[in-house]
C-alpha positions as CSV (number, residue, x, y, z in Angstrom):
1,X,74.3,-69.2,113.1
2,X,74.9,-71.8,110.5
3,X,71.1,-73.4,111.0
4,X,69.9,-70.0,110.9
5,X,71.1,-69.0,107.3
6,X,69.8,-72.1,106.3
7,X,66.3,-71.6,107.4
8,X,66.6,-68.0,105.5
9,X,68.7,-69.1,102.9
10,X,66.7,-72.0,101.4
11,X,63.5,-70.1,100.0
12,X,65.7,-67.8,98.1
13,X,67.6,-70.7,96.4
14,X,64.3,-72.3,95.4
15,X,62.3,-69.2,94.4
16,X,65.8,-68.7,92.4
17,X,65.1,-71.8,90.7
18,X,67.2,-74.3,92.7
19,X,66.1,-77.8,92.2
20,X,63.8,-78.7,95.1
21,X,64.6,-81.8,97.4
22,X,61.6,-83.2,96.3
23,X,62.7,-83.4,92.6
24,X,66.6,-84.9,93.7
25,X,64.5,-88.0,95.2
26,X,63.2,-88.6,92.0
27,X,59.6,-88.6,90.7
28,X,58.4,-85.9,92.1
29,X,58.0,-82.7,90.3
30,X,59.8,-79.4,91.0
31,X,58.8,-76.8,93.0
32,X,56.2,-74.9,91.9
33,X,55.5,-71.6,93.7
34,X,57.0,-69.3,96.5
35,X,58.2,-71.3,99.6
36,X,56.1,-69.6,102.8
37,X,59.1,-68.8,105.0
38,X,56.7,-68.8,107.8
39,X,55.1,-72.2,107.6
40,X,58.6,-73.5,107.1
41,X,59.7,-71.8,110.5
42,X,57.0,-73.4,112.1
43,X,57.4,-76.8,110.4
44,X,61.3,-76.7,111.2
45,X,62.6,-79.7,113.9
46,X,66.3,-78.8,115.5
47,X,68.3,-82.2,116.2
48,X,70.9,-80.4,118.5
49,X,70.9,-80.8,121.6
50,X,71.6,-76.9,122.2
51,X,67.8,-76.3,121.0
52,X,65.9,-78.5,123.6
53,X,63.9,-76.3,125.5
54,X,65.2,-75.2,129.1
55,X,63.1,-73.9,132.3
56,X,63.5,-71.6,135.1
57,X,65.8,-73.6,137.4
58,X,66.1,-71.5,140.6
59,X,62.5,-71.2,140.5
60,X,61.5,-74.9,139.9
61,X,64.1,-75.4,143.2
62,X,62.5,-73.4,145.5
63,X,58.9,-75.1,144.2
64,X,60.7,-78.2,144.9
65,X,61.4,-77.0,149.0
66,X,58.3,-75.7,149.2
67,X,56.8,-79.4,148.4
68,X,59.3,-81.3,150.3
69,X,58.2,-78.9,153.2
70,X,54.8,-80.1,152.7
71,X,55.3,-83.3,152.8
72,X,57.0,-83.4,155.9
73,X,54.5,-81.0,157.6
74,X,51.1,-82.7,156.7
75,X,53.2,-86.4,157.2
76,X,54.8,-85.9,160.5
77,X,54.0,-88.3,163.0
78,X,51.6,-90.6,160.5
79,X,53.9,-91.3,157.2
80,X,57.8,-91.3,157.7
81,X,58.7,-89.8,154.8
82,X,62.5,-89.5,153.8
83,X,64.6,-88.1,150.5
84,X,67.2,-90.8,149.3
85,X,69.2,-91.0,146.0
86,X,70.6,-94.3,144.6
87,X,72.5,-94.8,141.1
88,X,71.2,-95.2,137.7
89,X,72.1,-98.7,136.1
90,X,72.1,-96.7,132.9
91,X,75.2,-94.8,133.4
92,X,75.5,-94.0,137.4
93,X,73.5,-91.0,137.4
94,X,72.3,-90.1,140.8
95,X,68.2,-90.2,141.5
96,X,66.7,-88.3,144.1
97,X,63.2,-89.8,145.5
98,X,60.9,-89.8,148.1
99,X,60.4,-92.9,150.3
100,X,57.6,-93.1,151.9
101,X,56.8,-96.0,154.6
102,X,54.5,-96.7,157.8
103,X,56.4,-94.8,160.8
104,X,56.0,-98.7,162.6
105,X,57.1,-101.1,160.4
106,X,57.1,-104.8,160.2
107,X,60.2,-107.4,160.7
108,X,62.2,-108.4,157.6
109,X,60.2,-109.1,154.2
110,X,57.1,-107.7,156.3
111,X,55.7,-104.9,153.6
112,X,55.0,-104.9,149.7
113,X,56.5,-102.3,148.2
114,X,55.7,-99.6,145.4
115,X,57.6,-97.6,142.5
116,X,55.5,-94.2,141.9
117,X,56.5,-93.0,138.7
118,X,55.7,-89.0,138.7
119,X,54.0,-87.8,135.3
120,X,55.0,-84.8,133.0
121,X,57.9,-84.5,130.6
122,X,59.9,-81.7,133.0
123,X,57.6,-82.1,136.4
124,X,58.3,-84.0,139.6
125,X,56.7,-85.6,142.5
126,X,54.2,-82.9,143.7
127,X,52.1,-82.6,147.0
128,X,49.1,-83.1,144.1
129,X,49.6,-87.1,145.1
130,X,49.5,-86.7,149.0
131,X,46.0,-88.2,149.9
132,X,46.7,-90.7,147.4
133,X,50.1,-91.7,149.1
134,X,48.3,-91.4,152.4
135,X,46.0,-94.5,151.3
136,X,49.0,-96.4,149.9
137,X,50.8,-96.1,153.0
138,X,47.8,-97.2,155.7
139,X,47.4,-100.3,153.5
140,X,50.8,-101.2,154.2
141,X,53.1,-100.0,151.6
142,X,56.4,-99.0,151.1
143,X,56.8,-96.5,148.7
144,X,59.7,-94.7,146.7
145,X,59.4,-92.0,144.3
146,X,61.9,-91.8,141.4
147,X,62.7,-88.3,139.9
148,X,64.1,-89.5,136.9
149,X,66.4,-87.6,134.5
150,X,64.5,-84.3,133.2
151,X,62.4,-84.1,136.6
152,X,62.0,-80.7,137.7
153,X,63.4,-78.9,141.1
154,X,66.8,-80.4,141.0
155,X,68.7,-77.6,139.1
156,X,70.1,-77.4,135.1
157,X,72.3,-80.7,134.6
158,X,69.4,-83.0,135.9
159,X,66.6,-81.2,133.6
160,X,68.9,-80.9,130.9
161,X,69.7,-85.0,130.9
162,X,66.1,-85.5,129.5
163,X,66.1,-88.6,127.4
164,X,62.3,-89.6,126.8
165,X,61.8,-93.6,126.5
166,X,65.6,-93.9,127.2
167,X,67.6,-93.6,130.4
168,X,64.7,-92.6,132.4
169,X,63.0,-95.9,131.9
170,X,66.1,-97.5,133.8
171,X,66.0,-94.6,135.9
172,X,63.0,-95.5,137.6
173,X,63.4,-99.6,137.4
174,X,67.1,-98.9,139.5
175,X,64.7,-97.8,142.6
176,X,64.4,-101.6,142.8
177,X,68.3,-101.2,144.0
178,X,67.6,-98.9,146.8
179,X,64.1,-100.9,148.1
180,X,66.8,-103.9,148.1
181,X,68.5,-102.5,151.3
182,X,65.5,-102.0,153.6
183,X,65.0,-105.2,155.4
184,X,61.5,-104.6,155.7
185,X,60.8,-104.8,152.4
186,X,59.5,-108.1,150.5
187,X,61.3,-107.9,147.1
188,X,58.6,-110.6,145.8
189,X,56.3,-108.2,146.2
190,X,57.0,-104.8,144.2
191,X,55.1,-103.1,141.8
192,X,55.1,-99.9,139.6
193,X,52.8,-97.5,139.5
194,X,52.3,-94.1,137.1
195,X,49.7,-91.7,135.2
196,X,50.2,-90.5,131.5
197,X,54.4,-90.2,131.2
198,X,54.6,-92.2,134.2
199,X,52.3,-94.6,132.8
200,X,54.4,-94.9,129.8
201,X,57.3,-95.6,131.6
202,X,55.4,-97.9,133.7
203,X,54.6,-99.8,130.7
204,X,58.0,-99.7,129.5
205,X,59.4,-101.8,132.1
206,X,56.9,-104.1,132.6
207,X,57.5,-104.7,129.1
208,X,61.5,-105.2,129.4
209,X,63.7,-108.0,130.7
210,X,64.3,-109.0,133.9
211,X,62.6,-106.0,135.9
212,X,61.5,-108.4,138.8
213,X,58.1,-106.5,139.6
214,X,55.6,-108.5,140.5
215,X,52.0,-106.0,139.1
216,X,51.6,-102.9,137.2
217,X,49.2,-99.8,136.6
218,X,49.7,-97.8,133.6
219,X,47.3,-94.5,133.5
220,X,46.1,-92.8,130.8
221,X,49.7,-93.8,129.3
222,X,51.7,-92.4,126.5
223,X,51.6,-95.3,124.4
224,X,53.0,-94.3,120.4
225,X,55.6,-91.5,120.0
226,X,54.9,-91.8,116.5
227,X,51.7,-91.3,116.4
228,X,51.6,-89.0,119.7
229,X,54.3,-86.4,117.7
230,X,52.9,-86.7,114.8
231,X,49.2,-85.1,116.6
232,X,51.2,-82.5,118.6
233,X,53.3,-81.2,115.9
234,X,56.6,-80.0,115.2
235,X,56.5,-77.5,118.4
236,X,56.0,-80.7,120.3
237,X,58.5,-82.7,118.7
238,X,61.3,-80.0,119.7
239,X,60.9,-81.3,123.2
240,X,62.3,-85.1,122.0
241,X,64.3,-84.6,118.4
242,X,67.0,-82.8,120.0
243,X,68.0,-85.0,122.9
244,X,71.4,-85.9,122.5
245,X,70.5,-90.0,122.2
246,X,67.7,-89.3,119.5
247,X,68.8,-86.4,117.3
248,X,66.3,-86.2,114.6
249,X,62.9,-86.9,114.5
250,X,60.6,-89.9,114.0
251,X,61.1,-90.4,110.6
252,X,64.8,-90.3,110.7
253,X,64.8,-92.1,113.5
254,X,62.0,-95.4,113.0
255,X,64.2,-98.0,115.4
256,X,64.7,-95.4,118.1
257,X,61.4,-94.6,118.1
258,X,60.2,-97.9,118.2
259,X,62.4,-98.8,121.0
260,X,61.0,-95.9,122.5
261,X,57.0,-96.4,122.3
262,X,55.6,-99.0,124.9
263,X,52.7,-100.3,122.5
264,X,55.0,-101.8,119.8
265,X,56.2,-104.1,122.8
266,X,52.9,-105.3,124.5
267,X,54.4,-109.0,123.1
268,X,57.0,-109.2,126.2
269,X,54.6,-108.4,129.1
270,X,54.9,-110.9,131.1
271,X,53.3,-109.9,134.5
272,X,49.6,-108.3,135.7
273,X,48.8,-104.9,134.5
274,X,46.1,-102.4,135.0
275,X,45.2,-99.6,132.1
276,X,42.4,-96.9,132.6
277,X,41.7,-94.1,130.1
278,X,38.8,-91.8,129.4
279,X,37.1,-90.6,126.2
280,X,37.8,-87.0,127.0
281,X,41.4,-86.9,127.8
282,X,42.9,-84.1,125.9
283,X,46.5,-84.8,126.6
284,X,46.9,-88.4,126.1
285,X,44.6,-88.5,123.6
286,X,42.0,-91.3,123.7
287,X,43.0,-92.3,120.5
288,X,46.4,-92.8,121.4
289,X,45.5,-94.8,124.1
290,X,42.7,-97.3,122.2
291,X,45.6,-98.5,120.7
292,X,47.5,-99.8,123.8
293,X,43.7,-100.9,125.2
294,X,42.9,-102.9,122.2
295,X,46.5,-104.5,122.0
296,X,46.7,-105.7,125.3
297,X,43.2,-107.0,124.8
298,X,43.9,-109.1,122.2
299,X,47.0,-110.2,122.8
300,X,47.3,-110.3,126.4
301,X,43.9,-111.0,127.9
302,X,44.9,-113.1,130.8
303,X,47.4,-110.8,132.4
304,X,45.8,-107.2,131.7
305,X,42.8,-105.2,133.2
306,X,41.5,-102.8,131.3
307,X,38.9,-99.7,131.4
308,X,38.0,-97.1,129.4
309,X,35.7,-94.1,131.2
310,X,33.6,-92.6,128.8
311,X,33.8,-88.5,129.1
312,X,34.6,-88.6,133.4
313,X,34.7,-85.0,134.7
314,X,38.0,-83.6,134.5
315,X,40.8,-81.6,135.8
316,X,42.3,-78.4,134.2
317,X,42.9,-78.0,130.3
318,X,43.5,-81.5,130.1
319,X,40.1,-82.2,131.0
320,X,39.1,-86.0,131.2
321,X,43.9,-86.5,131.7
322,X,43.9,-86.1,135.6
323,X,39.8,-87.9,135.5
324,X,41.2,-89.6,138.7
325,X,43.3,-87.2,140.3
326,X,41.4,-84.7,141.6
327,X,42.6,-83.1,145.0
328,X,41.9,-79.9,146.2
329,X,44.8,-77.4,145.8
330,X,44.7,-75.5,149.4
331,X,43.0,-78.9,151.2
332,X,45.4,-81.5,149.8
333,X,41.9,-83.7,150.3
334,X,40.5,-86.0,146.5
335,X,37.5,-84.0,145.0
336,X,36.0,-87.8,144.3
337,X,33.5,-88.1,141.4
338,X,32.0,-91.3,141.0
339,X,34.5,-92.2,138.2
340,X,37.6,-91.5,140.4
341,X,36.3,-93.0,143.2
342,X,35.5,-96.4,141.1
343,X,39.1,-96.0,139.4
344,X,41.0,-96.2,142.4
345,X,38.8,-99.0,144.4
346,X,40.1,-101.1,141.2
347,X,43.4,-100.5,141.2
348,X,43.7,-100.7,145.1
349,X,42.0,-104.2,144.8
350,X,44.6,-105.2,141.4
351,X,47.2,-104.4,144.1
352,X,45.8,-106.2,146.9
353,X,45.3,-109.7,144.9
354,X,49.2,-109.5,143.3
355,X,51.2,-107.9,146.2
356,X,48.9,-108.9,149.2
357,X,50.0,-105.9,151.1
358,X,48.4,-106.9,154.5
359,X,50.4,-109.7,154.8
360,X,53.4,-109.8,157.5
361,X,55.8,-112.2,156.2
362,X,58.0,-111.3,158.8
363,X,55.6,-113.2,160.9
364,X,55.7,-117.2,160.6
365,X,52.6,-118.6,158.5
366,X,49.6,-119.7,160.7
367,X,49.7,-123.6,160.9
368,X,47.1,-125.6,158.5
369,X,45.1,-127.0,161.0
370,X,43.6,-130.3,159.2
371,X,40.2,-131.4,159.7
372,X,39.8,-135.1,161.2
């Protein structure tokens, strides 16, 4: 009640002739003319956490059975496919995910592994990816499937414990933990994988300390929370200001924010990374993500692979967002356009040079046979 009377309260004060908070902070004149009650509605950013926006929970867990069904179902006797949950080393939350492996797999060390980061703010690890993990796993991967903190399908307290840039990052990094106890898993050769918020916290940890991947690829990644909430707009910022390890927006909060946007920390990456954006991206805008392109190109040419599609066809309101994830809803099959097609032959190949995923190290090395 108390921020409510505030909103109403404040216009009358001022049209009263209350000094305006423009005029305490000193050189700026009073206010001049009727405040818009509306506008300020609009323009208003909560900090408490009571105000974050909540979803429909028993109806995001029954979406969530009706994919795991899926999965199992179109996977069964070609992909085993189990659900696991291991700790958070940010505070011992558990993480549900998906691991995905080859139903024979190799002896110890035998099979690179992967860290799919899903993308969306509140979404989860959909059967939208299927063919896509169908290709990772017949090349020989291991996959796991973090649904960090704020991932959808896992009831109230784990989509309330959103924290954007923040515990989720070492969310998804503590799947290393899990990978660590299947013996057929080479730990020199893991990577991390994600499109758009996945892609940001992709970037994240390959930007951070002691993550012990070995190669990235960061899609159409959120890059800049400042600039990103300052295009969206106050509506957008709600979803961020009021999580309880922020509390206030980007302006009040410069450090956190900072800490919390990828391309202010391009300086530390210190492994391979792949980036691809399009022109025509509507969610991640494009000129969000020139700024991440044009960093790592300038400071980081050695170690990054960039690419920037110019107006690909699209997927859904996003348009040019999903440019390289198109699958057919009912089919589960990619809808490849030459762009997605050329996107994913790239990043299959990045993967194949850093974490050499036909290779059973299990198996001794060939001898060198030298010539007399």
């Amino acid at each position: 009640m108390t921020r409510i009377v505030q909103v109403i309260v404040l216009p009358a004060l001022l049209a009263a002739g209350a000094p305006d908070a423009r005029a305490q902070g000193g050189g700026g004149r009073g206010f001049q003319g009727q405040m818009d009650t509306v506008r300020m509605r609009q323009l208003y950013i909560s900090n408490d956490p009571r105000d974050l926006p909540r979803g429909n929970f028993a109806a995001q867990i029954v979406r969530k059975n009706r994919t795991d069904s899926i999965y199992f179902a179109r996977f069964k006797g070609l992909v085993d496919v189990q659900k696991v949950t291991y700790p958070s080393r940010a505070d011992g939350m558990i993480i549900p995910a998906y691991v995905f492996a080859p139903i024979n797999k190799r002896g110890p060390n035998g099979h690179a592994a992967m860290i799919w980061v899903h993308q969306g703010i509140h979404a989860d690890w959909d059967e939208s990816l299927l063919p896509f993990v169908k290709e990772a796993v017949d090349k020989g991967y291991v996959l796991i499937t973090p649904e960090y903190r704020g991932s959808t399908g896992f009831g109230e307290a784990h989509y309330m414990a959103i924290d954007y840039g923040g515990y989720e990052v070492d969310d998804a990094i503590s799947a290393m933990d899990y990978l660590k106890r299947l013996p057929y898993v080479d730990m020199s050769r893991v990577g991390m994988m994600g499109w758009s918020h996945g892609g940001f916290i992709t970037m994240h940890n390959a930007t951070r300390p002691g993550h012990g991947l070995k190669a990235a690829a960061s899609m159409v990644p959120v890059t800049d929370l400042f600039f990103r909430l300052a295009l969206k707009g106050p509506g957008y910022i709600q979803n961020f200001s009021a999580e309880p390890r922020v509390q206030g927006a980007p302006f009040e909060k410069v450090d956190e924010y900072i800490r919390r946007s990828p391309v202010f920390h391009v300086e530390t990456l210190d492994i391979p990374v792949i980036v691809h954006v399009s022109t025509n991206d509507r969610d991640v805008n494009y000129v969000e993500n020139q700024m991440m392109v044009w960093k790592l190109k300038a400071l980081k040419p050695d170690l990054a692979e960039t690419k920037i599609y110019v107006d690909p066809p699209g997927w859904g309101g996003s348009v040019g967002h999903a440019f390289d994830r198109r699958v057919d809803p009912v089919t589960l099959e990619r809808l490849d356009t030459p762009e997605q097609i050329d996107s994913w032959n790239r990043i299959w190949d990045f993967f194949n040079w850093h974490l050499r995923p036909l290779e059973d190290r299990s198996k001794p090395a060939p001898p060198v046979r030298v010539q007399p």
